[in-house]
C-alpha positions as CSV (number, residue, x, y, z in Angstrom):
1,X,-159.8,41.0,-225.8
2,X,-161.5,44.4,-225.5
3,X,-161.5,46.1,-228.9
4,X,-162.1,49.7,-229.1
5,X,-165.5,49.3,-230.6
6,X,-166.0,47.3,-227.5
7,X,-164.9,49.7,-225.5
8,X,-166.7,52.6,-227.0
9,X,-169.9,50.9,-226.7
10,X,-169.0,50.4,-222.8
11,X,-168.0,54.2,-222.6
12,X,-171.0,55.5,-224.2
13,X,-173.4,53.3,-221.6
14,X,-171.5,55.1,-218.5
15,X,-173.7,57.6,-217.0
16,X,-173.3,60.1,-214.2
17,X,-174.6,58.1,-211.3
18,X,-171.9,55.3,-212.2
19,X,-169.1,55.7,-209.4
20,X,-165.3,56.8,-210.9
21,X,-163.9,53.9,-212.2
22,X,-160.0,52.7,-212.8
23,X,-159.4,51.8,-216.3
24,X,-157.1,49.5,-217.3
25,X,-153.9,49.9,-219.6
26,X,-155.6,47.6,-222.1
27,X,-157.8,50.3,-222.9
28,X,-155.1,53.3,-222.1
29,X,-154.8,53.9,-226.4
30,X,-158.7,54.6,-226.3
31,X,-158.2,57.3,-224.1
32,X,-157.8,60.8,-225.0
33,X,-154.5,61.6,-225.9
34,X,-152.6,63.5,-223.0
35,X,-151.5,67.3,-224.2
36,X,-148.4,68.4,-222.3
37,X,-147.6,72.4,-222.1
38,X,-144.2,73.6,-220.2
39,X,-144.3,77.0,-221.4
40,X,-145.1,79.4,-218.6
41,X,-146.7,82.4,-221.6
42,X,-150.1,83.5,-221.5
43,X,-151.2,81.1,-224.1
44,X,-153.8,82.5,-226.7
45,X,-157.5,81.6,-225.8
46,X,-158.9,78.0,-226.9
47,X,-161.6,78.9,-230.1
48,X,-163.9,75.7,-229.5
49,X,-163.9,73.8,-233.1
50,X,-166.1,71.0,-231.5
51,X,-169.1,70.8,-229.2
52,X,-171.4,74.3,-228.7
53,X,-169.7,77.4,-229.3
54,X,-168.8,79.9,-226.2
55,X,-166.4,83.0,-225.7
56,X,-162.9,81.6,-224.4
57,X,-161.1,82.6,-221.7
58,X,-157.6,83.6,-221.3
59,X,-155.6,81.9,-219.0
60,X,-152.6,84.3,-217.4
61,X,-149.7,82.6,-217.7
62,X,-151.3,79.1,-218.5
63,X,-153.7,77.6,-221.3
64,X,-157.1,75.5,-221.7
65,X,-157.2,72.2,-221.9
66,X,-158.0,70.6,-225.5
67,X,-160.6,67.7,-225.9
68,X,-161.8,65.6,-228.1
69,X,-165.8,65.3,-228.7
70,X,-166.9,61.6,-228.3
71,X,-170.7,60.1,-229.1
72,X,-171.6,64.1,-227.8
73,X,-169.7,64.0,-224.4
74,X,-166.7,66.1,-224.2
75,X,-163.9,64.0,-223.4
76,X,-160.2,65.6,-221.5
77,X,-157.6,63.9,-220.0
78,X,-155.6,65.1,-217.2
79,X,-152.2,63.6,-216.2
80,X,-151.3,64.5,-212.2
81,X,-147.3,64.4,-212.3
82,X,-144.3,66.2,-211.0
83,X,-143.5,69.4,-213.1
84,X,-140.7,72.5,-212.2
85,X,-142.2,75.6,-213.1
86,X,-140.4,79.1,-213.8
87,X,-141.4,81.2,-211.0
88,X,-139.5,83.9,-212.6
89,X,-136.5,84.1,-214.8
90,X,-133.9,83.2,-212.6
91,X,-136.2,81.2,-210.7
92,X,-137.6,77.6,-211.1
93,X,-139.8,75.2,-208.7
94,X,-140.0,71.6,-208.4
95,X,-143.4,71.1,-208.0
96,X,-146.6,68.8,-208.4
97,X,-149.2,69.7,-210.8
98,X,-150.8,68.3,-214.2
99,X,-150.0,67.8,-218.1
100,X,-146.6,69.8,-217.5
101,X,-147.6,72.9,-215.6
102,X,-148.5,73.9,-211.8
103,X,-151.5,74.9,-212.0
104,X,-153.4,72.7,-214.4
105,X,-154.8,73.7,-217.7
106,X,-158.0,75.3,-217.6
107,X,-161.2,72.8,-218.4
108,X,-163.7,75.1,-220.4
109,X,-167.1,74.0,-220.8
110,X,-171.0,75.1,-221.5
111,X,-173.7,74.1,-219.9
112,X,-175.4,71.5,-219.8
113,X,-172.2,69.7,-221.5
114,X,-171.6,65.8,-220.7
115,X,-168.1,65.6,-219.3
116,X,-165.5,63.0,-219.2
117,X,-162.1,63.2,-217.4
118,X,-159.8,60.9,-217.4
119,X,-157.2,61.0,-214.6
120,X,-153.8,59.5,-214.6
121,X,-151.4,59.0,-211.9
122,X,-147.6,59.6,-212.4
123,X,-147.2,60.8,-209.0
124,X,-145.3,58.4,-206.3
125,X,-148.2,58.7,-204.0
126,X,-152.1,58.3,-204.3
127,X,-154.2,61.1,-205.9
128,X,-158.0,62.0,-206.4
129,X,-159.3,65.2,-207.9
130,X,-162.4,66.9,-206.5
131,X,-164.5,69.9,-208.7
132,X,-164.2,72.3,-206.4
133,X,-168.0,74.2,-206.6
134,X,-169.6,72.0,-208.8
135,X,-173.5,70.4,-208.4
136,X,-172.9,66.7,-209.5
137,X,-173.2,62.8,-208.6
138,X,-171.9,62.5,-204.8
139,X,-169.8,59.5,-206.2
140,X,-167.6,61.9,-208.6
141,X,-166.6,64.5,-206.3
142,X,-163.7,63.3,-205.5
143,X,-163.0,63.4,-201.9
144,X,-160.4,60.2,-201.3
145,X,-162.0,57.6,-199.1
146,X,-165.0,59.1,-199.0
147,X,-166.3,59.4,-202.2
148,X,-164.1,57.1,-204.0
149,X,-161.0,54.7,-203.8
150,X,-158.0,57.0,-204.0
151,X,-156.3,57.1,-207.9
152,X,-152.9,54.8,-206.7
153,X,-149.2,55.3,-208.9
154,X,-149.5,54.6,-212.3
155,X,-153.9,53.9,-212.4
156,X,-155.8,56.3,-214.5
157,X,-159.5,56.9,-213.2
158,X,-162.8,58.5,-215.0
159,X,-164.7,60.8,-213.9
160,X,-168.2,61.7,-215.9
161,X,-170.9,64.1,-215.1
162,X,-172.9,66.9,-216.5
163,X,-171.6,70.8,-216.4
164,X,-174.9,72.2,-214.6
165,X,-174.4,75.7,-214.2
166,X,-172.4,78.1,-215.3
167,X,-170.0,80.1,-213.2
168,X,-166.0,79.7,-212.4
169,X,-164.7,77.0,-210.6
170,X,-161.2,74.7,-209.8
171,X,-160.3,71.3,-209.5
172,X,-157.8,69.9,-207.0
173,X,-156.7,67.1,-204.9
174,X,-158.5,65.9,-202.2
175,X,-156.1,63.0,-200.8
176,X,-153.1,64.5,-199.1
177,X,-154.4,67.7,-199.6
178,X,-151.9,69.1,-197.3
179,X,-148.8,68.3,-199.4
180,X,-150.4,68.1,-202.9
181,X,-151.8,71.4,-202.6
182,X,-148.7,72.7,-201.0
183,X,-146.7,71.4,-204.4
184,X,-148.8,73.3,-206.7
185,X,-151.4,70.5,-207.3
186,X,-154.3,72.4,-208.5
187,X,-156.6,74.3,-211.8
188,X,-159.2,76.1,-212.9
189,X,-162.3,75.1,-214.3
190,X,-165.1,77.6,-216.5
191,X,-168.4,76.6,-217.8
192,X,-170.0,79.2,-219.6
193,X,-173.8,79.8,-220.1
194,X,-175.6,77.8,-222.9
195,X,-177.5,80.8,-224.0
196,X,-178.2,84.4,-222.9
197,X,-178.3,84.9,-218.9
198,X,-180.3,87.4,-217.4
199,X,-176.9,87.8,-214.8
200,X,-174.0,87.1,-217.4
201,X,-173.1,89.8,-219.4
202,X,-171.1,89.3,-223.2
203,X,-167.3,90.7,-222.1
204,X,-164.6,91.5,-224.8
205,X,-162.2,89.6,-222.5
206,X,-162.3,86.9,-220.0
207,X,-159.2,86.3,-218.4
208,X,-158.7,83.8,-215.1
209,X,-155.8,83.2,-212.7
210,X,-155.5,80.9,-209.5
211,X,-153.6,82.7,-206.2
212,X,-151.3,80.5,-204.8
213,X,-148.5,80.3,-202.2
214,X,-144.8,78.8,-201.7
215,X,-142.6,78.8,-199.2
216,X,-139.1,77.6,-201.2
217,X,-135.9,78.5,-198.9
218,X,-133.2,80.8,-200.7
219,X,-131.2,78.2,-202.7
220,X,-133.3,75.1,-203.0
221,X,-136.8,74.5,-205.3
222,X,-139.2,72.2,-203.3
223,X,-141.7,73.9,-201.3
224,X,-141.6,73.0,-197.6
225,X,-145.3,71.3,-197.2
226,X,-145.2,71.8,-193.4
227,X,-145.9,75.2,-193.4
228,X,-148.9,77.0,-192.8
229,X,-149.1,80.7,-192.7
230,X,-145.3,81.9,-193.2
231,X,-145.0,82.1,-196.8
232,X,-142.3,83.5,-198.8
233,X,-143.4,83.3,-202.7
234,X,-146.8,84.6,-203.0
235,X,-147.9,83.8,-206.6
236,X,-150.7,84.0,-209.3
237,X,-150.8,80.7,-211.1
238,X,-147.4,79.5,-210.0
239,X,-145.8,82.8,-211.2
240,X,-144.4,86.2,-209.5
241,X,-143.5,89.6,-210.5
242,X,-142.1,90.5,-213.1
243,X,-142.7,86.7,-214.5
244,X,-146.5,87.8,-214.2
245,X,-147.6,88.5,-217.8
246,X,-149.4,91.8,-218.3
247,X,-153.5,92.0,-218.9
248,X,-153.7,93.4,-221.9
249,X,-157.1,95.0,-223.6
250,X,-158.7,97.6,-225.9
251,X,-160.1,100.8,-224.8
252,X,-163.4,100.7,-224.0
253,X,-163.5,96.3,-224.0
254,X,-166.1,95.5,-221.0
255,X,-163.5,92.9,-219.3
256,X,-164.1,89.9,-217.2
257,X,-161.4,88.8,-214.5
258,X,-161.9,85.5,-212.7
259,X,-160.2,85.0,-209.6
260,X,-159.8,81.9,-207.2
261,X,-157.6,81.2,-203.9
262,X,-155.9,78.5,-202.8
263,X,-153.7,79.4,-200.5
264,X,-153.8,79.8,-196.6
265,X,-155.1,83.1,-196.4
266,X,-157.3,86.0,-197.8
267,X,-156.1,88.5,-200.7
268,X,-158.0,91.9,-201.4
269,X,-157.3,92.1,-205.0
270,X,-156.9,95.7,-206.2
271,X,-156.7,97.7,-209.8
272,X,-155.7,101.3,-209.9
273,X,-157.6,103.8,-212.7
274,X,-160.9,102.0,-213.4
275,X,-163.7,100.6,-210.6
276,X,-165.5,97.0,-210.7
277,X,-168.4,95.3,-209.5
278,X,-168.5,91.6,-208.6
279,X,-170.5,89.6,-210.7
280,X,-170.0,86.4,-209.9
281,X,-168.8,83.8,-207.0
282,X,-168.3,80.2,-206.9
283,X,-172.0,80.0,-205.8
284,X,-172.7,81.4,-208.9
285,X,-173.5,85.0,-210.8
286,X,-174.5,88.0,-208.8
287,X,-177.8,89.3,-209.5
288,X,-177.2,93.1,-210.8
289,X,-179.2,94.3,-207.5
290,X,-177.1,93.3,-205.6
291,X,-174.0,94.4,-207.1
292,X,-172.0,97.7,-206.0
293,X,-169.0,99.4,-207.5
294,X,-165.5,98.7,-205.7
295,X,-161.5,99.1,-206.5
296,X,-160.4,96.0,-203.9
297,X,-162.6,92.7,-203.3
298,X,-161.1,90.5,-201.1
299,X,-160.8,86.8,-202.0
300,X,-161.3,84.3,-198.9
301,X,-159.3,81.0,-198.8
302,X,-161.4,78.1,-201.1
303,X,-163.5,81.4,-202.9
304,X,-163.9,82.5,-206.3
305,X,-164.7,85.9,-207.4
306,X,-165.4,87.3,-210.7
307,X,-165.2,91.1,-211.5
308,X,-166.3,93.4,-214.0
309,X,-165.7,96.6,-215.3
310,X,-164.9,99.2,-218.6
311,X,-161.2,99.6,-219.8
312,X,-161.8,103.1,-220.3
313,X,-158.7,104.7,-219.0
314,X,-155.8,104.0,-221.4
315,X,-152.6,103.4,-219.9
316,X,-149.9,100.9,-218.0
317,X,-152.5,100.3,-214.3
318,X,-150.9,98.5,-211.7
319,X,-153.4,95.2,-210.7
320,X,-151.9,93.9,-207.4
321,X,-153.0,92.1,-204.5
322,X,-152.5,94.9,-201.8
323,X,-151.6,93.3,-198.7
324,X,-147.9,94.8,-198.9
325,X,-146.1,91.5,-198.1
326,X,-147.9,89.9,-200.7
327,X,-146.1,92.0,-203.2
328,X,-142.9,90.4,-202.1
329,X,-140.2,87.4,-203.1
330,X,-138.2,85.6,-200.7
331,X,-139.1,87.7,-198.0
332,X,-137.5,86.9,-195.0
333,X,-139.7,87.7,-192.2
334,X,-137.3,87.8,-188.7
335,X,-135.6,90.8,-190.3
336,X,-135.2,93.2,-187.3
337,X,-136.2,96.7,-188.0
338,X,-133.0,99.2,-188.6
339,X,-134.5,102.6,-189.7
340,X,-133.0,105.4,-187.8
341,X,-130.5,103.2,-186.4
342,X,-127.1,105.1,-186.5
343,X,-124.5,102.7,-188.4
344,X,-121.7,105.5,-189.0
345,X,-118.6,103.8,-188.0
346,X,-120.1,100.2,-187.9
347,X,-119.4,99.2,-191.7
348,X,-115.6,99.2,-191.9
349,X,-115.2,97.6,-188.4
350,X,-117.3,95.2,-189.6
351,X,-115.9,94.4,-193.1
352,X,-112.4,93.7,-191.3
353,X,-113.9,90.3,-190.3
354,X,-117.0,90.0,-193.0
355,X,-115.7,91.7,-196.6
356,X,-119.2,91.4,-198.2
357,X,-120.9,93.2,-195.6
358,X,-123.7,95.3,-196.3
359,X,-125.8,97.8,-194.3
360,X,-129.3,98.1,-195.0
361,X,-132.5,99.2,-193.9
362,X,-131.7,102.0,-191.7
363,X,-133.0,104.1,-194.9
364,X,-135.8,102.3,-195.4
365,X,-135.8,98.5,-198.1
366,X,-136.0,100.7,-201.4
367,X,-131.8,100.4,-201.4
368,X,-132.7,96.5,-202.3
369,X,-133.4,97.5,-205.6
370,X,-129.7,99.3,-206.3
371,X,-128.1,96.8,-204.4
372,X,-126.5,93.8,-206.5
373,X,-126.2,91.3,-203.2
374,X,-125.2,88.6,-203.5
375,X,-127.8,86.1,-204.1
376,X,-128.1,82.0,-203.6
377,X,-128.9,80.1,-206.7
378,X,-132.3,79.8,-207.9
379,X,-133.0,82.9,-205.6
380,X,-135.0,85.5,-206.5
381,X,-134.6,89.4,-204.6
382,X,-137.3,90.7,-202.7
383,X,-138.3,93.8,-205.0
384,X,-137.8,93.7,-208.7
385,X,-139.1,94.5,-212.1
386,X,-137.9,97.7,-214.3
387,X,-140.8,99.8,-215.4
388,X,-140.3,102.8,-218.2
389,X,-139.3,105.2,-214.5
390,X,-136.7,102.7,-213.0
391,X,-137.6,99.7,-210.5
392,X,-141.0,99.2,-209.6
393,X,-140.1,97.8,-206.3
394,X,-142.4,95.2,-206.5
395,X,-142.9,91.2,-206.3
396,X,-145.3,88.7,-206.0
397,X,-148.8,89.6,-206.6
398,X,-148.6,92.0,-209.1
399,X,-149.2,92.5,-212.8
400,X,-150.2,95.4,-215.0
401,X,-153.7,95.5,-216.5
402,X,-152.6,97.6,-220.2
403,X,-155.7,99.7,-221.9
404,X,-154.6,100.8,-225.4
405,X,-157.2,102.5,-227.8
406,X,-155.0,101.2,-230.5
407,X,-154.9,97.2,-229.3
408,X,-156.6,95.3,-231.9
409,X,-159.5,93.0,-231.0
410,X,-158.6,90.1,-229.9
411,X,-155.0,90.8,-229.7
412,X,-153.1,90.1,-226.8
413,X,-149.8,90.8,-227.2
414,X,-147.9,92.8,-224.9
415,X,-147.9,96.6,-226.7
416,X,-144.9,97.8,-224.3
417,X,-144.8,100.8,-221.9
418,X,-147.7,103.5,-222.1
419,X,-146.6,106.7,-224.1
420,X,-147.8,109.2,-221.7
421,X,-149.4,112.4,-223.4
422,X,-147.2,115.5,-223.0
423,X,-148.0,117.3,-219.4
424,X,-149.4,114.4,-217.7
425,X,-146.7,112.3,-216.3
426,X,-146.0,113.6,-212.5
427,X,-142.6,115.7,-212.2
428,X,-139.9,117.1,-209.6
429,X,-141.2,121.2,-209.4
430,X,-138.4,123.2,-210.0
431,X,-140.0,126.8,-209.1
432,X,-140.0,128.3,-205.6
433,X,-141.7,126.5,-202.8
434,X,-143.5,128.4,-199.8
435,X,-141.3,128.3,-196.9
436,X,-142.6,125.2,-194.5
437,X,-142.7,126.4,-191.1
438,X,-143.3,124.5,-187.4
439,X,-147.5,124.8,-186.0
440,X,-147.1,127.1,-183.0
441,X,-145.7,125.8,-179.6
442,X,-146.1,126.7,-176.1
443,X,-142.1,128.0,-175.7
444,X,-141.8,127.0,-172.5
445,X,-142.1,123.4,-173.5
446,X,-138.3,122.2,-174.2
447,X,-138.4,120.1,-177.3
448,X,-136.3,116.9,-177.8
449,X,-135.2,115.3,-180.7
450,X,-137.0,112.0,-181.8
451,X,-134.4,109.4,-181.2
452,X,-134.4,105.5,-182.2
453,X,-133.6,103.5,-179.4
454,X,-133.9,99.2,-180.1
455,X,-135.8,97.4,-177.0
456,X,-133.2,94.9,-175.6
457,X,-136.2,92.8,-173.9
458,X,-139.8,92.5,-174.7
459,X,-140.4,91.1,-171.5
460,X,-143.2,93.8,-169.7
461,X,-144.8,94.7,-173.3
């Protein structure tokens, strides 16, 4: 019988180069004890009480992993298994991912760290996990097949190797990639510097998020794995405006934000009031001579970037991704375009044989806000979110990135809306305007008046 002394002593011979190895239920009450978090909050960041100290980071909408310290390797144990996750109030998603959430908890670990992950299967299919980015034995990367057997229903596997450089990183499936990444399956990974870096700079904050991307139909919560570019529910870390949590800092913190992508297509992630520079990449931290100063980075499919910069604007800054769509829920993309479109007459005709009828669009989609349609279950609308001026008219990827003089270190509670100084908020002008006149036109030139007319075939464009 294997006792755990036994199986301590086994444990503690493994080395890197050993290949990922199923372990057997026998042993399963060795293993690190699984911690399970459902909460979609911005949990507060991890303060190491074992192993070398390091600055946390904070998680948006999601947490760090505990682990327990074991003979000097740092020991975690993730559990892959079907979760539902709260988009937004109002909304929830069946979906796959680990120890209760979609994404994962964040792994945080220094350099030069011994790692051990244990990986357990409560999925109905086969898993693996591969650390997306990191230098480490060719036999624990994780690729299904290639790299390793696959983890089957109900196995739990180890993987062990040593953190070797710091930077930000993720961890994800890499057997059915298609649908296990489509259901959420994925999570970030940190390993911060063992001592001072010539390229890492100290940062009052660190907070990380992972973009991803669903495409649930109005009415039902599983994600339809078959798609590839027509997303509906564009998401940081499983999450959508106004179910985003806000950034919140101290005037004048130097802040660190950590950015990965796994979805199917680029994001140029923008902040309004302050500029950045990118520091950091998946392939590691960006030498300051070759760093410049930017408002948008863009964020390729399988990349990581990390930015930089001084809260030193107070006040309530949108942080979006600004690709337009992208800011967005249940968008429903063969809309036809109405604006301009003359439906005077149209409504009552139409409400004789459809009572809840409702134009829109020929104004523009701001309307959607005001409008209380009628919505499926589990449905989000397209544009929501109430700011201090009325809607935001936003969805999706966006959050608010909250610089308050009077925020406490260290404190990251939400300190409500900005209390704009007296003069500085923008306001209707209620004095005389200069007449606007029409630019000079030859008179003999009849004009016309712009008219809409819809195409009834596309078939010479």
């Amino acid at each position: 019988m294997l006792t755990r002394r036994d199986l301590l002593k086994k444990v503690g011979a493994i080395t890197a180069a050993v290949g990922v190895a199923a372990v057997s239920k026998s042993s399963m009450a060795s293993l690190p004890e699984p911690v399970i978090q459902q909460s979609a909050d911005t949990m507060d960041p991890l303060v190491p009480n074992s192993g070398r100290p390091y600055n946390p980071v904070v998680t948006l909408n999601g947490w760090t992993l505990p682990w327990r310290m074991n003979n000097g390797v740092k020991e975690f144990h993730l559990v892959a298994e079907p979760v539902v996750r709260e988009l937004a109030p109002g909304m929830k998603a069946h979906l796959w991912g680990y120890n209760g959430q979609s994404p994962g908890p964040t792994i945080e670990v220094v350099e030069g760290d011994r790692v051990r992950i244990f990986v357990t299967n409560k999925l109905p299919e086969h898993t693996s996990i591969h650390w997306h980015g990191q230098r480490l034995p060719n036999g624990m990367d994780g690729v299904a097949g290639l790299n390793q057997r696959a983890i089957k229903p109900g196995k739990t596997f180890m993987y062990e190797f040593i953190a070797r450089r710091p930077g930000t990183f993720m961890y994800h499936p890499h057997a059915d990639e298609m649908v296990q990444m489509a259901m959420g399956m994925m999570g970030m990974w940190i390993t911060h510097p063992k001592e001072a870096h010539p390229h890492i700079d100290e940062v009052d904050r660190d907070f990380c998020f992972l973009l991803n991307a669903y495409d649930i139909e109005p009415g039902s919560a599983t994600p339809k794995i078959m798609t590839m570019t027509d997303f509906n529910l564009w998401t940081w870390n499983s999450r959508v405006f106004p179910g985003i949590d806000p950034l919140v800092v101290r005037k004048n913190d130097k802040v660190r934000i950590r950015v990965g992508n796994l979805t199917m297509t680029n994001h140029p992630i923008h902040i309004h009031g302050h500029e950045f520079t990118v520091t950091g990449t998946d392939g590691g931290p960006v030498p300051p001579s070759a760093r410049w100063p930017e408002v948008t980075t863009d964020v390729a499919v399988g990349q990581m970037r990390q930015i930089e910069l001084l809260a030193d604007e107070e006040g309530d800054w949108a942080f979006h991704c600004h690709k337009s769509h992208h800011t967005m829920n249940a968008m429903g993309h063969d809309v036809p375009t109405l604006i301009g479109v003359d439906h005077s007459g149209l409504m009552q005709k139409i409400n004789k044989l459809v009572p809840d009828y409702m134009v829109m669009g020929e104004r523009g989609m701001a309307d959607m806000t005001e409008m209380q349609m009628p919505l499926p279950a589990n449905t989000l609308p397209m544009m929501s979110g109430d700011g201090p001026f009325g809607s935001v008219e936003m969805g999706g990827m966006f959050s608010v990135f909250k610089v308050r003089k009077d925020q406490a270190p260290g404190d990251y509670k939400d300190p409500g809306w900005y209390q704009h100084p007296e003069g500085t908020v923008a306001t209707e002008w209620t004095g005389s305007v200069p007449e606007v006149t029409s630019a000079k036109t030859d008179t003999t030139e009849s004009t016309e008046t712009l008219k809409v007319r819809k195409p009834h075939s596309h078939a010479h464009h």
